[in-house]
C-alpha positions in Angstrom: 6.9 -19.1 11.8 6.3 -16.2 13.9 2.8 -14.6 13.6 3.8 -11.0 14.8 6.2 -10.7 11.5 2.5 -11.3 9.7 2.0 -7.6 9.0 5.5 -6.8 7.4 5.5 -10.1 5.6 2.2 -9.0 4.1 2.9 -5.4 3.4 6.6 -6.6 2.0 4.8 -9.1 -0.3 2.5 -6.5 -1.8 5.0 -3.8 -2.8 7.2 -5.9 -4.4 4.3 -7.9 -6.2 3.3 -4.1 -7.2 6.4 -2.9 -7.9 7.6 -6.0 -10.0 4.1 -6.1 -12.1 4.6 -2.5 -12.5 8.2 -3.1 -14.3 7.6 -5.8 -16.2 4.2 -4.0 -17.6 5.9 -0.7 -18.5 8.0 -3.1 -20.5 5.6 -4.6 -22.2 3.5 -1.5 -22.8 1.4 -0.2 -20.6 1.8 3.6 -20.6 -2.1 4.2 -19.8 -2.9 5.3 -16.0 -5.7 3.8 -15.7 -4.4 0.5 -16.6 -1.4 1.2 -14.1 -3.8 2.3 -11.4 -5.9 -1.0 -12.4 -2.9 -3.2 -12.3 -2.2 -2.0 -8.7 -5.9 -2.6 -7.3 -6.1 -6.1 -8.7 -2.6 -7.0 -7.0 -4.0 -5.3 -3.4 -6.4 -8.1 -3.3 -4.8 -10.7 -4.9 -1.8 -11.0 -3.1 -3.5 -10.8 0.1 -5.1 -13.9 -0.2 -2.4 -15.3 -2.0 0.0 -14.3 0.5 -1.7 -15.2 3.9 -3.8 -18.2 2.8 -0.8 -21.0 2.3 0.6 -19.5 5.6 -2.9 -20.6 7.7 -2.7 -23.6 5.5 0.9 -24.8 6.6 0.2 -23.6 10.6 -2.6 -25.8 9.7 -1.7 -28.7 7.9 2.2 -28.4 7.5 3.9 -28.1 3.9 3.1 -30.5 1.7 -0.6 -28.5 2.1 0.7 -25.2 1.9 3.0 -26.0 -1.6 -0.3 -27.7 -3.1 -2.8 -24.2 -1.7 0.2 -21.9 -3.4 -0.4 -23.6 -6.9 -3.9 -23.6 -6.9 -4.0 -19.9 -5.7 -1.0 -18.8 -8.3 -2.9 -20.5 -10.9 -6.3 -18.8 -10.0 -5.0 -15.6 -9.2 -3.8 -15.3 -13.3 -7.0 -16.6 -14.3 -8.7 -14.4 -12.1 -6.4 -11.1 -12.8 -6.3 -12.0 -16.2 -10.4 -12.1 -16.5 -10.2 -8.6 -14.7 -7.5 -7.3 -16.9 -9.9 -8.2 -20.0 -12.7 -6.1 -18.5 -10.8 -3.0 -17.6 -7.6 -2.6 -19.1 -7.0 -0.8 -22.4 -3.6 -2.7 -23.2 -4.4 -5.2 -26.0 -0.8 -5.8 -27.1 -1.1 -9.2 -26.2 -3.7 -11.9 -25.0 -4.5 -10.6 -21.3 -4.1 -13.8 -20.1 -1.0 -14.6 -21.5 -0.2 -10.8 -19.7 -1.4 -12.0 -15.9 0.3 -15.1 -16.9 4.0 -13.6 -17.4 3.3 -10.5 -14.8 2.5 -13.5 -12.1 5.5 -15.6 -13.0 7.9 -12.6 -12.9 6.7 -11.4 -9.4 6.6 -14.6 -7.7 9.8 -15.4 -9.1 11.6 -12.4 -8.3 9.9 -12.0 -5.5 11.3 -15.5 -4.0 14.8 -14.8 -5.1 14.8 -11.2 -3.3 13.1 -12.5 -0.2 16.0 -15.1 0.0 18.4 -12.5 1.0 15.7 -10.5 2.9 
């Protein structure tokens, strides 16, 4: 892996992590700004550690590592996003954590079929 692609792996990541959760919560709902504005902020932090901490972790300590950092941080980041959702977001369609929960899947798996052909 090649360090100096760290920046655009990073900012590529985070648009389509925002972009994604954007589309799959218009669909399920969200129409309030603040909620999209919300939705937005949490992902800016999120997917930063998300994003650059299995990479340390495999430079590190090789895959096997990285895979098992990347499920603890996936399942923490809906926890944690989920949590957050509860406290700001006005949505109450569904269980907010059941929201985090199918916004995160959705991302990360679009996210790893469009950066197979990136």
């Amino acid at each position: 892996m090649n360090l100096s692609n760290l920046p655009f792996i990073m900012i590529r990541c985070l648009l389509l992590t925002i972009i994604i959760e954007l589309v799959v919560g218009l669909i399920l709902g969200i129409r309030n700004k603040k909620d999209i504005i919300n939705i937005i902020l949490v992902n800016v932090i999120t997917n930063t550690i998300v994003v650059i901490t299995p990479i340390i972790v495999y430079l590190r300590f090789g895959y096997k590592f990285e895979i098992i950092t990347l499920i603890i941080l996936e399942i923490l980041t809906v926890l944690i996003e989920g949590l957050i959702y509860k406290k700001t977001l006005k949505y109450n369609k569904i269980n907010l954590i059941l929201f985090s929960l199918i916004l995160n899947i959705c991302s990360y798996s679009i996210g790893e079929i469009i950066n197979k052909f990136l």
